[in-house]
C-alpha positions as CSV (number, residue, x, y, z in Angstrom):
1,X,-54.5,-20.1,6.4
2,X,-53.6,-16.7,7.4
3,X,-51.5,-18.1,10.8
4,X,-49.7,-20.4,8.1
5,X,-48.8,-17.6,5.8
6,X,-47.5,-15.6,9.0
7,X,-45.5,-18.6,9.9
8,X,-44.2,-19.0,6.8
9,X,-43.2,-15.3,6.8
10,X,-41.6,-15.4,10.2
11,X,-39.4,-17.8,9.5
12,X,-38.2,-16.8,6.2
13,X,-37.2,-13.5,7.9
14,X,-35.6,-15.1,11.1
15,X,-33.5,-17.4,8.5
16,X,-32.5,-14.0,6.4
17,X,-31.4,-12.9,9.6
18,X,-29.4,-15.5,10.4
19,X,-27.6,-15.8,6.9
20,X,-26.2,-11.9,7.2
21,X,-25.5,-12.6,11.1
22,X,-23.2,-15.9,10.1
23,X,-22.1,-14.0,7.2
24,X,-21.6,-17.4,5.3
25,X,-18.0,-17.5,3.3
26,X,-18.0,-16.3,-0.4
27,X,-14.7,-16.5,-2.6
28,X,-16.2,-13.6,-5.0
29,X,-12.6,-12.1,-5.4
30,X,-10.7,-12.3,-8.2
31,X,-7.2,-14.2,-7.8
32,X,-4.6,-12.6,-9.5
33,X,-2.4,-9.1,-9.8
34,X,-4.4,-6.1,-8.5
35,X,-3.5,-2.4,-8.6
36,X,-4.1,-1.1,-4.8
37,X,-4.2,2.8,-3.5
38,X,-3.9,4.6,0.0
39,X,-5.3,7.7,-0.1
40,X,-3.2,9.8,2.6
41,X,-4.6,13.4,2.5
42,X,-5.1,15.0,-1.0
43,X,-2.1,12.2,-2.5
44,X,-2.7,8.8,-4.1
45,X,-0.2,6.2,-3.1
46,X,-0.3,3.3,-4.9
47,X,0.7,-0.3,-4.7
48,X,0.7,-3.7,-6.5
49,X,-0.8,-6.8,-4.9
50,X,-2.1,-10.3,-5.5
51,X,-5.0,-12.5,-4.4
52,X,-4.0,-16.1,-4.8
53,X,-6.8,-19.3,-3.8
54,X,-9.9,-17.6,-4.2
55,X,-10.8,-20.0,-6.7
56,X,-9.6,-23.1,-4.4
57,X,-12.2,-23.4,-1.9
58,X,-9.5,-26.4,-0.4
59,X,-6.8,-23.5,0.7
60,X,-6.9,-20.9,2.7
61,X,-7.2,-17.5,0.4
62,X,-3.7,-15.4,0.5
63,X,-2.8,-11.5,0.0
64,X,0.2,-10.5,-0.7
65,X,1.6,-6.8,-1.2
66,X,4.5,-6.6,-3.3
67,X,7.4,-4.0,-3.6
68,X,10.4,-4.6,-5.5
69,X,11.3,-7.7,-4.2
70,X,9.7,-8.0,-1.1
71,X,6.8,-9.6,-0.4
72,X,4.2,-8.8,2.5
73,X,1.8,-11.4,2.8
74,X,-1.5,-11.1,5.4
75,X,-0.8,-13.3,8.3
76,X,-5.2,-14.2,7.6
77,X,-7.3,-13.1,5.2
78,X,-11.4,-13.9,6.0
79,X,-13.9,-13.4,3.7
80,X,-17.7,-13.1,5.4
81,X,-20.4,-12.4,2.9
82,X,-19.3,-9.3,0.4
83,X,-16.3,-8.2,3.4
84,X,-12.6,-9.3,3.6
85,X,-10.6,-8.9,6.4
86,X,-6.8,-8.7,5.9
87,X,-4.6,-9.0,9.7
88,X,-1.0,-7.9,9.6
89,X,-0.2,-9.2,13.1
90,X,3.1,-8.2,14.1
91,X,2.2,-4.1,12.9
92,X,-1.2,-4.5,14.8
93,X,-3.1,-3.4,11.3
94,X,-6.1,-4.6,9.5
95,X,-7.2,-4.1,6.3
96,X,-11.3,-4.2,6.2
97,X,-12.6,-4.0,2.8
98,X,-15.8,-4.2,0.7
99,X,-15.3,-6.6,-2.1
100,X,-16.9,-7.5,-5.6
101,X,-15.3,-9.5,-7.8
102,X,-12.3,-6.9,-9.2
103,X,-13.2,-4.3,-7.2
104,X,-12.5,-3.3,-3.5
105,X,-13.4,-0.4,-1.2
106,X,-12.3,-0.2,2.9
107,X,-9.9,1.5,5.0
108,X,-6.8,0.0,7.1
109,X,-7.4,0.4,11.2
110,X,-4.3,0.8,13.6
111,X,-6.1,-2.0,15.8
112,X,-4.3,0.3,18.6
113,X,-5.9,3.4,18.1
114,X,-2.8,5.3,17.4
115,X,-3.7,6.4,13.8
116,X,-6.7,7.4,11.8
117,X,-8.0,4.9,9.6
118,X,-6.5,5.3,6.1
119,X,-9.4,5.2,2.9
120,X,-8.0,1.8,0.4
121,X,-9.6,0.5,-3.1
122,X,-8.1,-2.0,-5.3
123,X,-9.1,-2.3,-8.9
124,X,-8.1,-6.4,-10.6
125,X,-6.0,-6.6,-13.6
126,X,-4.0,-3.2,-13.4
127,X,-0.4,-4.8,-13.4
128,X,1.8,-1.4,-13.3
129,X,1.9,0.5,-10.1
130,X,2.9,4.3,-11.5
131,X,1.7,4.9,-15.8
132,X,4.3,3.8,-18.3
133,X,5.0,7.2,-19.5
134,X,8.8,6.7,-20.6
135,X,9.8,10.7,-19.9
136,X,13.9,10.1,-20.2
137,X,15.2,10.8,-16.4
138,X,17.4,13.9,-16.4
139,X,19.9,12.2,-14.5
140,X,21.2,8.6,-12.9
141,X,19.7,8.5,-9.2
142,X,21.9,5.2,-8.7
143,X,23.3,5.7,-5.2
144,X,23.2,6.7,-1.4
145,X,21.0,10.2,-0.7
146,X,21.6,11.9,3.0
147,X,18.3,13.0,2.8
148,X,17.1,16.0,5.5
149,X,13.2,16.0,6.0
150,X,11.4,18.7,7.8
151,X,9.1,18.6,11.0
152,X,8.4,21.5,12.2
153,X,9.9,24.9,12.9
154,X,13.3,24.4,14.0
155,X,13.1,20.3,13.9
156,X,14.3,17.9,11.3
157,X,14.8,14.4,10.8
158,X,17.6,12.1,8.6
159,X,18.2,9.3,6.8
160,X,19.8,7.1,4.4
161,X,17.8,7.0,0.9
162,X,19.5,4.5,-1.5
163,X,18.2,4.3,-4.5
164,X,18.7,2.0,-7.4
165,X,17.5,3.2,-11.5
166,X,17.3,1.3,-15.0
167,X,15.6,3.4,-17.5
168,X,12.3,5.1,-16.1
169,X,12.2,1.8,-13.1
170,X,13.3,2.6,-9.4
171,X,13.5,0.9,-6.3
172,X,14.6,2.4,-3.5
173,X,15.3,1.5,0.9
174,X,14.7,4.3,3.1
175,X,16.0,4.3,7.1
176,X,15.5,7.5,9.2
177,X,17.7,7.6,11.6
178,X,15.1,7.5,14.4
179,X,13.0,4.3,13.5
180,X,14.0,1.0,13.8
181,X,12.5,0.4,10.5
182,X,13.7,0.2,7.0
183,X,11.3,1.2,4.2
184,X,11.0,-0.8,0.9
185,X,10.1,1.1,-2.2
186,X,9.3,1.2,-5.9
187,X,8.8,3.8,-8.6
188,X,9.3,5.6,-11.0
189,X,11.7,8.6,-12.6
190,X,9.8,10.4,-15.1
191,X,12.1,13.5,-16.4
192,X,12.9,15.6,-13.5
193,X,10.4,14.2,-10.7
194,X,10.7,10.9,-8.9
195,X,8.3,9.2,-7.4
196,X,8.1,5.9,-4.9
197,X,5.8,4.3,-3.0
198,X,5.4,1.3,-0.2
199,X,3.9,-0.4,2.3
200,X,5.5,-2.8,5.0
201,X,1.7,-3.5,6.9
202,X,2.2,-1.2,9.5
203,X,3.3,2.1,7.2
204,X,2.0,3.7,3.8
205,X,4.7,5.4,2.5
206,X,4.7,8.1,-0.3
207,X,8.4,9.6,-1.5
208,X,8.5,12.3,-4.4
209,X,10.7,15.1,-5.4
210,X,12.2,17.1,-8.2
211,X,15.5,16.0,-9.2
212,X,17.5,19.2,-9.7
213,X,20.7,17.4,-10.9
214,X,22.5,14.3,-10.2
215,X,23.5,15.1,-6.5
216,X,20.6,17.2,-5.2
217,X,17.0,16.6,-4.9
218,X,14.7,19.3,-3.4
219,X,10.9,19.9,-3.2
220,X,10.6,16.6,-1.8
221,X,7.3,15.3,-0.2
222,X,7.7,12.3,2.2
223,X,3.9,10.7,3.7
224,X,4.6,8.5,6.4
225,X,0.4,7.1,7.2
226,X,-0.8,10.4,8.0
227,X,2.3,12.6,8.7
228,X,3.5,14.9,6.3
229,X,7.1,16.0,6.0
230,X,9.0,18.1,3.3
231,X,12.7,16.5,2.6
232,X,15.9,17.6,0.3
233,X,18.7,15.4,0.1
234,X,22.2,15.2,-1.5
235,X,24.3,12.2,-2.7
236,X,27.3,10.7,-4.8
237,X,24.8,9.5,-7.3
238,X,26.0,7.3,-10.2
239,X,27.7,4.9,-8.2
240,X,26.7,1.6,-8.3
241,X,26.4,-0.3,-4.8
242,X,27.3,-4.1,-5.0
243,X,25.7,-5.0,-1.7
């Protein structure tokens, strides 16, 4: 009796073990709008994304970060036991995250090595990225910003910040003049601060500043991952681009 019962126990463990080894699929995630944030140093950024399939066990579950009007969607997403994995394959990144059903907790890794992991959580059903406070923006940010960010001592670095405003909304493309690489952003201008935020898979991005009038804006803070630059930059705000 007692060399059945340790049978019985032996293989009930060896088959628990087996079960967190194949980490069989689970599609615990709910599909729908999430609210995402990077946490780069001491600031928040966050971001709006969407889980679409989880509840179709026939197609292959989807995530997709959105900004403005771009759309960033995982090139895979796998799900084994309580973990998803999000790959970005052409920025080398992956998000690895602890999920419950509208909750998530991970970090995204530079499969390359080249930057620190950056700390992610999700929360379902939040469908605004920044709080709909409605403070009336002190001036129209509509337009092209020559914007000057500092790197050290003696060393800066430029770039085109075009922005476009309606009411409180604001979306926004930022190119520095030394990456090939054009960031996409969204926001919000509450009184005299703005504030944007994106991600393109490869680069968390966090823009704010103080608007001191309609051509100059000063105090900025620009997080690029985990770089930290302080900007100004000038403009011919209140026109209206076509293109």
């Amino acid at each position: 009796m007692r060399i059945l019962l340790l049978l019985t126990l032996t293989i009930t463990v060896l088959t628990s073990c087996w079960d967190l080894q194949t980490g069989q699929a689970i599609r615990e995630v709910a599909p729908g709008t999430w609210r995402g944030v990077f946490k780069l140093e001491d600031q928040v950024v966050p971001i709006m994304y969407e889980i679409r399939n989880s509840n179709n066990i026939d197609q292959p579950v989807e995530l997709i970060f959105k900004t403005a009007q771009q759309e960033l969607k995982a090139d895979q997403v796998t799900i084994l036991g309580d973990t998803l994995f999000a790959d970005f394959n052409s920025a080398n990144t992956q998000l690895k995250i602890i999920h419950q059903i509208d909750q998530m907790d991970g970090f995204l890794y530079d499969q390359s090595g080249k930057e620190y992991p950056i700390i992610f959580a999700g929360v379902y059903g939040i469908l605004q990225r920044f709080p709909d406070v409605r403070k009336t923006p002190t001036a129209n940010l509509t337009g092209d910003w020559k914007l000057i960010a500092t790197v050290a001592q003696d060393s800066t670095l430029e770039g085109i910040l075009r922005i476009t405003t309606k009411d409180n909304y604001a979306t926004a493309t930022l190119k520095l003049n030394h990456k090939n690489q054009t960031m996409v952003l969204e926001g919000t201008v509450q009184g005299s601060k703005i504030y944007l935020s994106g991600f393109d898979g490869k680069t968390v991005c966090w823009l704010s500043a103080n608007i001191k009038d309609s051509k100059t804006l000063n105090q900025g803070n620009l997080k690029l991952n985990n770089k930290n630059f302080f900007w100004e930059a000038q403009s011919n705000a209140g026109i209206i681009h076509s293109n």
